[in-house]
C-alpha positions in Angstrom: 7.8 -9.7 21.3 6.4 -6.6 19.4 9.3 -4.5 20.7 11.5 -7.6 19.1 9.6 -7.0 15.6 10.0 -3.3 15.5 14.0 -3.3 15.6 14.1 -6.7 13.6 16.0 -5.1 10.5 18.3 -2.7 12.3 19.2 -6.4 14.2 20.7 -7.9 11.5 24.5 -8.0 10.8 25.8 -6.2 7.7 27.9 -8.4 5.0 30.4 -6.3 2.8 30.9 -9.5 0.4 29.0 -9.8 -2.6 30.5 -13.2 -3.3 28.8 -14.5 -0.1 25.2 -13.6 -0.9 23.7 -17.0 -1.2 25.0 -18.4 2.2 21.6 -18.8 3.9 23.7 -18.0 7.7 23.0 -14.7 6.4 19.6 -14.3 6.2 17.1 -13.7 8.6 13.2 -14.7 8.6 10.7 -11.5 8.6 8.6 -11.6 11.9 5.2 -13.1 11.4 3.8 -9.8 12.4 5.6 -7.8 9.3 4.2 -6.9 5.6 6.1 -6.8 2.4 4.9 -4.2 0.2 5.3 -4.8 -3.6 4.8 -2.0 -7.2 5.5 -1.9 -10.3 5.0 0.1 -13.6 2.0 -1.5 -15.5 3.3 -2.2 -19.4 6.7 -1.0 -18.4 7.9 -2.5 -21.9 6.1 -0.2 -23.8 6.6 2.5 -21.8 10.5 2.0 -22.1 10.0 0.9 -26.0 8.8 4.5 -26.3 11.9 5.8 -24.6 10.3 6.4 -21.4 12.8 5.0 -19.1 13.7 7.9 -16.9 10.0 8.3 -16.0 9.9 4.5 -15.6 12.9 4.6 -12.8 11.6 7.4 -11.0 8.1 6.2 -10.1 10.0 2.7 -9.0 12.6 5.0 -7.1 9.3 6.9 -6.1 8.5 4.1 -4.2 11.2 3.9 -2.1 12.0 7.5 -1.6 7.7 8.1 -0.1 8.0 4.9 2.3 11.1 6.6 3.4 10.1 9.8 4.3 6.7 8.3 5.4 8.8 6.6 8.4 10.8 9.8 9.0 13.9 8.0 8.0 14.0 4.8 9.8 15.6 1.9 8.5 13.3 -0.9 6.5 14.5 -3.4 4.1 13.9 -2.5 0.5 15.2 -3.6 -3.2 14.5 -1.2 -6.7 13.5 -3.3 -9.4 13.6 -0.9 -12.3 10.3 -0.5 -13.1 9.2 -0.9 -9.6 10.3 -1.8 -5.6 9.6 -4.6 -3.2 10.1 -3.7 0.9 8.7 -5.1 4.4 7.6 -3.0 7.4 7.1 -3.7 10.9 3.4 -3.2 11.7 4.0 0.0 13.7 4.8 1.3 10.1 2.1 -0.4 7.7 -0.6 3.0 8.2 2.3 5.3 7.3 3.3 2.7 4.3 0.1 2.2 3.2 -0.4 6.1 2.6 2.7 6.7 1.1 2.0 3.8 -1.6 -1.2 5.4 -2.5 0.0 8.4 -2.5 3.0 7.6 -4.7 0.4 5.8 -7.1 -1.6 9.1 -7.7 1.1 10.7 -8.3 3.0 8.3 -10.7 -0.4 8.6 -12.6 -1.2 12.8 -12.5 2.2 13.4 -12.5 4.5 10.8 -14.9 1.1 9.2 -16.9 2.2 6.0 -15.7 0.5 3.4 -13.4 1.7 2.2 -10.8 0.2 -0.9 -9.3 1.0 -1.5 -5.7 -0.3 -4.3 -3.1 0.5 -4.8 0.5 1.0 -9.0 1.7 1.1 -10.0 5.2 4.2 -12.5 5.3 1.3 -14.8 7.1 -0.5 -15.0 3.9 3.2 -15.9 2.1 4.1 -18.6 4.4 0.6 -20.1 4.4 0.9 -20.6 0.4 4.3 -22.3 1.0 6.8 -19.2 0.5 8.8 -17.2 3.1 10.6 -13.7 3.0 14.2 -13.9 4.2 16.6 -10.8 4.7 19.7 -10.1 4.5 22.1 -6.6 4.6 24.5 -6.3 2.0 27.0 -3.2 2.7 28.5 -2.1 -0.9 30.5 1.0 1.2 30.8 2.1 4.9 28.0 4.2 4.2 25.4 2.4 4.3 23.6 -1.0 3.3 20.7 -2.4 1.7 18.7 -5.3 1.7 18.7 -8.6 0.1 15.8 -10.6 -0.4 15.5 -14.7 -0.5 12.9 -17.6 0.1 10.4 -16.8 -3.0 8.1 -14.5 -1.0 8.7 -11.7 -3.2 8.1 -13.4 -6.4 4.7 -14.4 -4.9 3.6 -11.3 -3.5 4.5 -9.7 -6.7 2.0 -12.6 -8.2 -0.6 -12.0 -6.3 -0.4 -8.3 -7.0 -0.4 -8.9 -10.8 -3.3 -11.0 -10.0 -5.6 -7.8 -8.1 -4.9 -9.2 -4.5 -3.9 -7.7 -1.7 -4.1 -4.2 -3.8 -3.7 -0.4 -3.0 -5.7 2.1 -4.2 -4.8 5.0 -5.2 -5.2 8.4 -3.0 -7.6 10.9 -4.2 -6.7 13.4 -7.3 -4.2 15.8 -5.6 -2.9 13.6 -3.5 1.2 14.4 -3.2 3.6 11.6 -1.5 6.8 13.4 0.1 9.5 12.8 -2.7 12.2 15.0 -0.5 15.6 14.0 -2.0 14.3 12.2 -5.2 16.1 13.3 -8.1 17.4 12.1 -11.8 20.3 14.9 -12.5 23.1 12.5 -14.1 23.3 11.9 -17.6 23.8 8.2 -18.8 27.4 6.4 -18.3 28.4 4.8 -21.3 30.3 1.7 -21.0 34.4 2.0 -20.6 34.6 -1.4 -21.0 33.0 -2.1 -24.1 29.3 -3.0 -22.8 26.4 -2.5 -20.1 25.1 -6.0 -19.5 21.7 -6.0 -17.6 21.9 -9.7 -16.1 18.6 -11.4 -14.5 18.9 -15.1 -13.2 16.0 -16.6 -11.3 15.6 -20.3 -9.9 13.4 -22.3 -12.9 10.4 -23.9 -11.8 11.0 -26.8 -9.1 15.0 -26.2 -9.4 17.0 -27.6 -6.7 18.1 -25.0 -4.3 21.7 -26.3 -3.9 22.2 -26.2 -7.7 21.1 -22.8 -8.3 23.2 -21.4 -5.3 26.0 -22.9 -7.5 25.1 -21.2 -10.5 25.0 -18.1 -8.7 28.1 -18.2 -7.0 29.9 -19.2 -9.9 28.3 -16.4 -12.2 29.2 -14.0 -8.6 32.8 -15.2 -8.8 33.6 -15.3 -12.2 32.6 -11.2 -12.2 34.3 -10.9 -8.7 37.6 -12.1 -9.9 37.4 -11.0 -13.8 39.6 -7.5 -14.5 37.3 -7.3 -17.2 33.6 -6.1 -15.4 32.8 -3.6 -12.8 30.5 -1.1 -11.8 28.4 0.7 -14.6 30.0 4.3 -12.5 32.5 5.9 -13.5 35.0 6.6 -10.7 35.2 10.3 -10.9 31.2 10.1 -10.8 28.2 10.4 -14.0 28.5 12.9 -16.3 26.4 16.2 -14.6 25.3 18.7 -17.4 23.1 21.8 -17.3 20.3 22.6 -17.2 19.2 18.5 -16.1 17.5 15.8 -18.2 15.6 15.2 -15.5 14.8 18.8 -14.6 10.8 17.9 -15.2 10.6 15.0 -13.1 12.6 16.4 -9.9 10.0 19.6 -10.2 7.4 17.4 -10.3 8.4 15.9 -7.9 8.4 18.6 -5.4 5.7 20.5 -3.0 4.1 23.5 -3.2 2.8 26.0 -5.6 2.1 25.9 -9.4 4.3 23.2 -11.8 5.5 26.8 -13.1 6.9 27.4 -9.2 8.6 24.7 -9.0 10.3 24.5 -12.4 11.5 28.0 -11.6 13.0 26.4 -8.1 14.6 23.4 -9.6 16.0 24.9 -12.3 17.8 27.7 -9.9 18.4 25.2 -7.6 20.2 22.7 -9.8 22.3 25.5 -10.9 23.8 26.4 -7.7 24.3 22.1 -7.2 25.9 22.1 -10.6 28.4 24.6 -9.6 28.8 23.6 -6.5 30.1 20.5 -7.7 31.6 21.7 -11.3 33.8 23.9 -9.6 34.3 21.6 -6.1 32.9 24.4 -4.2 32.5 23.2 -0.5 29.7 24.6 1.8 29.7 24.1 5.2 29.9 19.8 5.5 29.4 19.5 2.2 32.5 18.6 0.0 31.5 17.5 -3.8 35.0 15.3 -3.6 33.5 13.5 -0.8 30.2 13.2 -2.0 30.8 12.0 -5.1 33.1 9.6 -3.7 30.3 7.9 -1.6 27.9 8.4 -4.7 29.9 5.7 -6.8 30.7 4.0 -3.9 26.6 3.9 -2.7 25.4 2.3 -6.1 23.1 -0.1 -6.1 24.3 -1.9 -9.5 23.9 -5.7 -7.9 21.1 -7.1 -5.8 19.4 -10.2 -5.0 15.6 -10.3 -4.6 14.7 -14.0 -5.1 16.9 -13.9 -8.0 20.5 -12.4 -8.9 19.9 -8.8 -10.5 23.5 -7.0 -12.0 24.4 -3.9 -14.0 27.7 -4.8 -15.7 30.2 -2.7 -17.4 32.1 -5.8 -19.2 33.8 -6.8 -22.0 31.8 -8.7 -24.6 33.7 -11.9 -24.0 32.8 -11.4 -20.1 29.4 -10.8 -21.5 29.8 -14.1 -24.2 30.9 -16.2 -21.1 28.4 -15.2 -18.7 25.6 -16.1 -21.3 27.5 -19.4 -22.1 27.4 -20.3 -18.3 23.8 -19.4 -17.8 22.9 -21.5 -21.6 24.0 -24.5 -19.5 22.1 -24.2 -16.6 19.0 -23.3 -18.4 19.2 -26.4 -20.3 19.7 -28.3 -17.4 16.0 -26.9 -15.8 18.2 -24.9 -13.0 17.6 -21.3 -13.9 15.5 -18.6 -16.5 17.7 -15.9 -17.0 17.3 -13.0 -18.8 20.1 -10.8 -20.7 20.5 -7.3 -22.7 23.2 -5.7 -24.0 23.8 -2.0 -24.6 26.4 1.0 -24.3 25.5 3.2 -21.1 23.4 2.9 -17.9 21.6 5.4 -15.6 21.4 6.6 -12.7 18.1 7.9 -10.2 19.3 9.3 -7.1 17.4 9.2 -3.4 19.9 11.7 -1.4 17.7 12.6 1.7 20.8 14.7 3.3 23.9 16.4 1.5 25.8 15.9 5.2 25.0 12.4 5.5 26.8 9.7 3.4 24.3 7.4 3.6 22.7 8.4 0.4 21.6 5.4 -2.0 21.9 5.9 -6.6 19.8 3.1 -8.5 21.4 2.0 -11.2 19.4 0.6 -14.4 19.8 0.1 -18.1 17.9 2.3 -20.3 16.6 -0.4 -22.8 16.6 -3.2 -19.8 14.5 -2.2 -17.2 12.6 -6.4 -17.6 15.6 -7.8 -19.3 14.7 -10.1 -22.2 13.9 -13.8 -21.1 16.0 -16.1 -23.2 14.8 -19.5 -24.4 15.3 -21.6 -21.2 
């Protein structure tokens, strides 16, 4: 039984269809024996409204990047919200998990003056208040795949969390998570098809579940077949400039000796990477073609974590429609949705390994990390 917990998420089939992510066939049931470990950024808003939104993604990236290494690599289900990350763990894991978190909220707090609040929920505590955690693994690439998330345990976990239960305290002062393979190098995409739509569409309150798997289907299909919307990355990769705009965060990132050290290291460091890849130098395994070819292909840019989450580049009448769409079922109690509009997107990067292609780039919105809920 406990040996049937531990490889529950490795167990689970991969889907490579985005257009198939609300058939429930997919979706698995965490073991009752499993947690689901939920953070975000307190007063994210302001902290983006004061153009804070690179520090925002990489304490939510943060998250994912310290459970990560905590586990030594292994695979766990995970989603990045933005401004934050929701994940489960087998219990063999929750110690390691549990450290990492608090160490990732000191650090989010010394390091980025942001706070990062963080709670831990047994999936028995979500099923006994009438919610369950199902998982599914979508595949964007070969590469690698990531989880999806349904049955409205998330949303409650994250709740309760916003409510003080089930929290994680922070480590002491000093305390530094291993962020190995964290890093925000790439400047902002601007949009080639006229706009970066940041789309959030969650079930409304007492919605029938058949109706809102419609709406999300059809809102899945209508960008699955449109010429007209795609991935937020560009196919020849981000823009990569020098010295970094996230040259601060990626040395603070890092362990060992003063700040001053490891600004020093980063900045020499992220030379040589920049060009490496300027210049398509290979060393050894590592070809920049390659990588940067699993890099676009690796984005994150749509998810579904109790609720449909996209990164768009559109046109504005792909954008018009898609609003139109979600108006209607709004008004007819089946969704809140949530929409922004702007010209680039960005990227935070967690590349444990160079060799490997099983690196994974979050994609946000600067201005969008909690999209703007729209009348409903």
């Amino acid at each position: 039984m406990a040996g049937g917990s531990e490889i529950f998420y490795s167990g689970i089939p991969v889907f490579r269809s985005f257009a198939r992510l609300m058939d429930p066939a997919l979706y698995a049931p965490l073991p009752d024996d499993w947690t689901v470990g939920v953070a975000d950024i307190v007063e994210s808003t302001k902290a983006i409204a004061a153009q804070r939104y690179k520090a925002v993604n990489m304490a939510g990236a943060a998250v994912v990047a310290s459970v990560t290494n905590a586990l030594d690599g292994r695979e766990f289900p995970f989603v990045f919200g933005g401004d934050g990350a929701s994940f489960a763990v087998s219990p063999a894991d929750l110690d390691k998990a549990r450290e990492a978190l608090a160490a990732t909220a000191r650090w989010v707090r010394d390091d980025l003056d942001l706070v990062l609040r963080v709670a831990l929920v047994p999936i028995t505590a979500i099923r006994a208040a009438g919610f369950d955690v199902r998982v599914a693994r979508f595949g964007p690439s070969a590469n690698l795949s990531y989880a999806m998330f349904a049955g409205g345990g998330l949303a409650y976990a994250d709740a309760a969390m916003k409510r003080g239960e089930f929290a994680v305290d922070p480590a002491p002062p000093g305390t530094q998570p291993d962020l190995s393979g964290l890093s925000c190098r790439f400047e902002v995409m601007p949009s080639a098809r006229g706009v970066i739509l940041s789309v959030l569409v969650l079930p409304a309150k007492d919605a029938d579940p058949a109706s809102f798997r419609r709406v999300i289907e059809d809102i899945v299909g209508r960008v699955e077949k449109s010429p007209d919307a795609g991935r937020p990355v560009p196919a020849n990769g981000p823009p990569l400039r020098w010295p970094p705009q996230g040259l601060e965060y990626e040395a603070r990132a890092r362990r060992g000796g003063s700040l001053a050290l490891r600004r020093a290291v980063v900045l020499t460091f992220t030379l040589w990477a920049y060009t490496l890849m300027r210049f398509n130098i290979p060393i050894g395994k590592f070809v920049p073609k390659a990588y940067v070819r699993q890099l676009v292909e690796n984005s994150d840019f749509r998810k579904f974590d109790d609720g449909l989450r996209m990164i768009l580049d559109c046109t504005a009448e792909l954008a018009a429609d898609i609003e139109q769409r979600l108006v209607a079922a709004a008004a007819q109690g089946v969704v809140r949705y949530g929409l922004h509009e702007q010209d680039a997107a960005m990227m935070t990067c967690f590349t444990p390994s160079v060799m490997r292609a099983d690196h994974v780039h979050f994609i946000d919105a600067p201005a969008a990390v909690t999209p703007r809920p729209l009348p409903c």
